[in-house]
Steps between C-alpha positions, in 0.01 A plus 500: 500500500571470126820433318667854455777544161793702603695749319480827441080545376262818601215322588271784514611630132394123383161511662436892356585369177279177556165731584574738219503193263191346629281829417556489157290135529263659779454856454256539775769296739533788756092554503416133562792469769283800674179322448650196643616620823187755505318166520704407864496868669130413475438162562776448775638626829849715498678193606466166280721252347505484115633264222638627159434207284801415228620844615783585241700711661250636730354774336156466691709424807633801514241732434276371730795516777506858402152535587430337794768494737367228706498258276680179436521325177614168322660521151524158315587439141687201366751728298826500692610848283184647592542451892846620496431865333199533714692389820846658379231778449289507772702329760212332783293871509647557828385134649199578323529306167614130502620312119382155444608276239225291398323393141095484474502241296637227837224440697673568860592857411253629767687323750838716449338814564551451872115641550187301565261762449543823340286839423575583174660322181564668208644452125583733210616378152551172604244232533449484133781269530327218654297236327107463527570205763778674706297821518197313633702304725698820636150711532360218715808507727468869521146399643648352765767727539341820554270576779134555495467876440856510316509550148747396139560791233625397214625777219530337167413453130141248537359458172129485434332209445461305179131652509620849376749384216499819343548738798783264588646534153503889512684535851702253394599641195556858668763309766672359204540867364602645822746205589673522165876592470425816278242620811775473759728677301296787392431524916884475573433191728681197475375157452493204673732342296749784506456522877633148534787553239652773689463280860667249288792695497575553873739241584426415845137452367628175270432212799168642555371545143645152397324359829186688390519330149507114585182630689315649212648234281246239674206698476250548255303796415090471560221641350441759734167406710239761393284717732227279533695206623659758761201612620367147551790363659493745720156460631520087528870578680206645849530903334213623564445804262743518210456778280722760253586866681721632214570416125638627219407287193613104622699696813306461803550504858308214626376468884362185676424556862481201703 
């Protein structure tokens, strides 16, 4: 169970507000969450054990909940504001859903998921985070993690490789456009930034957020790994066929079936 703020906070209006922010940085987000759990109504039985991979608040968690009611599922994330909206939010999913605290980048974070093996793992918007090293090291304990016939789906922003410079250059240039401040505006959705401001101002949020900040304060952003690394990693982590099912310029859904 994570550390919960008190006060007077609606959780659900936070988490609302959180997914409405995030599709002005991924337009297609409600598409590739459909692809994504498209991908485990076919590859797995009704009943299976997932992991949401640096969760957030559980926005994956709790669509795929929605959809299949039997279930279960593992949120960790490292964020201690992020757990409590989505578990202020989401509460445990009716037994269903259980919150871990836990950071990718120490080694034994696999061992405080309570769960040896598991079906499915999945990530959106999140492992771009990690270093080169870290995401090797955390694909190769996914290896070992998920059971032969299981499968990872990750939902992110991979890069192409430095082979295509110039096709990198153009969808990057069109995210820049899309992710500027004028762009959000003109689409009456807030940004990131303005998200946090206003959290900011919810008093019983000021442990949390201050907690939150030592956190980030030790942490350095990476180069995000591009998708030839993933892909790579993936299949020297035991996956046996990796391969793209969605994208939308650098946004992909990635699958690796073990």
């Amino acid at each position: 169970m994570t550390a919960k703020a008190t006060g007077d906070i609606d959780w659900q209006v936070w988490l609302e507000r959180w997914d409405a922010q995030q599709t002005g940085y991924v337009p297609h987000r409600e598409e590739r969450f459909r692809v994504m759990l498209d991908v485990l109504e076919s590859l797995l039985p009704d009943e299976f054990v997932a992991v949401d991979l640096a969760s957030g608040p559980g926005s994956i968690s709790q669509r795929l909940l929605e959809r299949f009611p039997r279930a279960r599922c593992i949120a960790i994330d490292m964020d201690p504001v992020m757990l409590a909206i989505g578990e202020g939010a989401l509460g445990d999913g009716g037994g269903r859903l259980r919150w871990v605290r836990g950071d990718l980048a120490d080694r034994d974070w696999v061992t405080q998921l309570g769960e040896t093996v598991v079906d499915a793992v999945l990530s959106t918007t999140a492992l771009h985070w990690l270093s080169a090293p870290d995401l090797v090291r955390v694909y190769r304990q996914l290896g070992e993690l998920v059971r032969p016939g299981g499968v990872f789906v990750n939902g992110d922003n991979m890069d192409f490789g430095p082979d295509v410079p110039t096709v990198q250059q153009l969808v990057a240039g069109r995210r820049e456009r899309e992710w500027s401040d004028e762009a959000f505006a003109a689409r009456g959705i807030e940004t990131a930034e303005q998200w946090w401001a206003e959290l900011e101002r919810e008093p019983a949020m000021t442990a949390l957020i201050a907690e939150r900040t030592r956190i980030l304060a030790a942490k350095e952003r990476p180069i995000p790994a591009n998708y030839d690394l993933h892909v790579g990693a993936l299949r020297d982590a035991g996956f046996r066929e990796v391969a793209t099912v969605w994208q939308s310029g650098t946004d992909r859904v990635l699958v690796a079936i073990r």
